[in-house]
MIMARVEX-182455 format. One record per residue (C-alpha): x, y, z. Coordinates in nm, 2 decimals, decimal comma. Example, Ala and Ser with C-alpha at 12.3 -4.5 7.8 and 13.67 -1.06 7.14 Angstrom:
# residues 2
@u=1,23 v=-0,45 w=0,78
@u=1,37 v=-0,11 w=0,71
END
This chain:
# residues 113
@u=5,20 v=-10,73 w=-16,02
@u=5,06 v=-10,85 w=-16,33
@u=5,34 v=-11,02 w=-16,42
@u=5,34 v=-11,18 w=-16,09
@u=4,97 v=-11,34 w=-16,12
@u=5,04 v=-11,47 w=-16,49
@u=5,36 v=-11,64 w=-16,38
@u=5,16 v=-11,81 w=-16,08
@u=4,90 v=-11,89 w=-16,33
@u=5,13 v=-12,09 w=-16,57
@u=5,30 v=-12,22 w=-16,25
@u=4,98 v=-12,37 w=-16,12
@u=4,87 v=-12,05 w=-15,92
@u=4,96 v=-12,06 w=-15,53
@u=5,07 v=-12,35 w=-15,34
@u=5,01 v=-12,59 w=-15,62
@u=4,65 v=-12,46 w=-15,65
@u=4,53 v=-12,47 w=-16,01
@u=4,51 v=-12,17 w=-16,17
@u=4,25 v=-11,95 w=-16,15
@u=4,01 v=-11,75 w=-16,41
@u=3,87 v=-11,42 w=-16,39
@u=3,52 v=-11,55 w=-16,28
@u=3,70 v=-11,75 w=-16,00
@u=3,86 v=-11,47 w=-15,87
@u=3,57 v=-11,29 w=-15,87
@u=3,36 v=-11,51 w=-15,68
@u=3,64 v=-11,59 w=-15,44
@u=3,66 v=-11,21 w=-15,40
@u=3,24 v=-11,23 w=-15,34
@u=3,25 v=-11,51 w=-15,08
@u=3,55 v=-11,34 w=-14,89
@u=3,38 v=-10,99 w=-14,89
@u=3,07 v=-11,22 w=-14,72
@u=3,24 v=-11,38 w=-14,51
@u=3,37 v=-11,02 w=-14,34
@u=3,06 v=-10,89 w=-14,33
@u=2,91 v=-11,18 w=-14,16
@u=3,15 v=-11,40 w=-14,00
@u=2,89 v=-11,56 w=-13,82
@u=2,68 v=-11,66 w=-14,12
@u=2,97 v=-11,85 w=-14,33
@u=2,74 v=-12,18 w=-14,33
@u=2,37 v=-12,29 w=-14,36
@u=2,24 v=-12,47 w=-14,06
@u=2,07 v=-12,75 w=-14,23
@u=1,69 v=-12,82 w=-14,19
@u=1,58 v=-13,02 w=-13,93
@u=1,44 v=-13,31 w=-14,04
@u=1,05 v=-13,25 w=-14,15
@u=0,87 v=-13,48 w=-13,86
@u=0,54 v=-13,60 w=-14,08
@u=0,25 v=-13,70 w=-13,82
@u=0,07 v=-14,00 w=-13,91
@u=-0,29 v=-13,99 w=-14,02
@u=-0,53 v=-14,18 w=-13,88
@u=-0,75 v=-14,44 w=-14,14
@u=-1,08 v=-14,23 w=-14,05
@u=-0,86 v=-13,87 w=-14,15
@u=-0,74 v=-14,03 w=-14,43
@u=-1,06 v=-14,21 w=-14,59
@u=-1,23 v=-13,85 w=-14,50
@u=-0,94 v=-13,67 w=-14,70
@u=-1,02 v=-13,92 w=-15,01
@u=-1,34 v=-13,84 w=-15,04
@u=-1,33 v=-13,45 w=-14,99
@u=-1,10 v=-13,48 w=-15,29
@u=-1,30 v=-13,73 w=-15,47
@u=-1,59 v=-13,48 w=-15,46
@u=-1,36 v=-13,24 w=-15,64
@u=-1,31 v=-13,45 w=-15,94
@u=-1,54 v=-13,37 w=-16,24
@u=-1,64 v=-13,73 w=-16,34
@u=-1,80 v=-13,78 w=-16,67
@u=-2,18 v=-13,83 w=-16,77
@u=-2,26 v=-14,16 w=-16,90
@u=-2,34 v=-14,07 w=-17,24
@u=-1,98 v=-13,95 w=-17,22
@u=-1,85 v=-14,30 w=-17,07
@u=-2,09 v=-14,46 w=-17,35
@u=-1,92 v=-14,24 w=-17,66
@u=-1,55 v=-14,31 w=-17,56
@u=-1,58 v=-14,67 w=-17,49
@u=-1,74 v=-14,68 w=-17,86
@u=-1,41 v=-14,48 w=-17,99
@u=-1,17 v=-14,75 w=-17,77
@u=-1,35 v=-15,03 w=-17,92
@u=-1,32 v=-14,88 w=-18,24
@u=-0,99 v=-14,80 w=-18,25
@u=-0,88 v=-15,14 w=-18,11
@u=-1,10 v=-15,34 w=-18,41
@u=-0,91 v=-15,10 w=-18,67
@u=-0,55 v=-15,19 w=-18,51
@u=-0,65 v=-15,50 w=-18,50
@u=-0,75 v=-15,56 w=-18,87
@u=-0,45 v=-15,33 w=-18,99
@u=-0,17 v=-15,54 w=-18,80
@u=-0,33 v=-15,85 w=-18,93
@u=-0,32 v=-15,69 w=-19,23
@u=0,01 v=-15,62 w=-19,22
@u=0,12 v=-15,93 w=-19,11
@u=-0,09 v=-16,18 w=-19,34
@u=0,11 v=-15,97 w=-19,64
@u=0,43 v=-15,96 w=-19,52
@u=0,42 v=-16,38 w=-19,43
@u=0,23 v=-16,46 w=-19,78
@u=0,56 v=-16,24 w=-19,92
@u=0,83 v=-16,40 w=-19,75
@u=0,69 v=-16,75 w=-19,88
@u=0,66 v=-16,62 w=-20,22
@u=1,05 v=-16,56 w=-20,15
@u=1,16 v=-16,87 w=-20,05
@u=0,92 v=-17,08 w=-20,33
END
């Protein structure tokens, strides 16, 4: 019987099937043994489609707020000490590019002098 299984293998298995691997077996052995003991249950019924309701403008301005109220919004001293580090950071990257860029054209036309 052994014999019998390898040849199909190298043949192509049964009926021109491909040949199968251990796991393949296996899990053909799984689904069948499901399939007996539920032979009404061999498929999924799909979901039925979700049916959303709309909102109306009132619910949903209502629903923003409650979840605006939820938000921890920042003092102003905090508003007041990151727009100083943005402004900061921006002047820095600003002079370093410029920088960067001054050198590199002042180099080129040393180049082609």
């Amino acid at each position: 019987m052994a014999q019998e299984t390898r040849d199909e293998q190298q043949q192509g298995g049964q009926g021109g099937q491909p040949p199968m691997n251990r796991a393949m077996r296996r899990m053909q052995k799984r689904q069948e043994a499901q399939q007996k003991a539920a032979p009404g249950r061999d498929r999924r019924r799909p979901a039925p489609p979700a049916t959303k309701e709309r909102t109306s403008p009132g619910q949903f301005t209502r629903e923003v707020r409650a979840e605006l109220k939820k938000v921890a919004w920042p003092s102003r001293g905090e508003v007041v000490n990151s727009t100083i580090v943005v402004l900061i950071a921006v002047v820095f990257l600003t002079a370093l590019i410029f920088g960067f860029d001054f050198a590199f054209g002042e180099f080129v036309l040393f180049l082609y002098e």
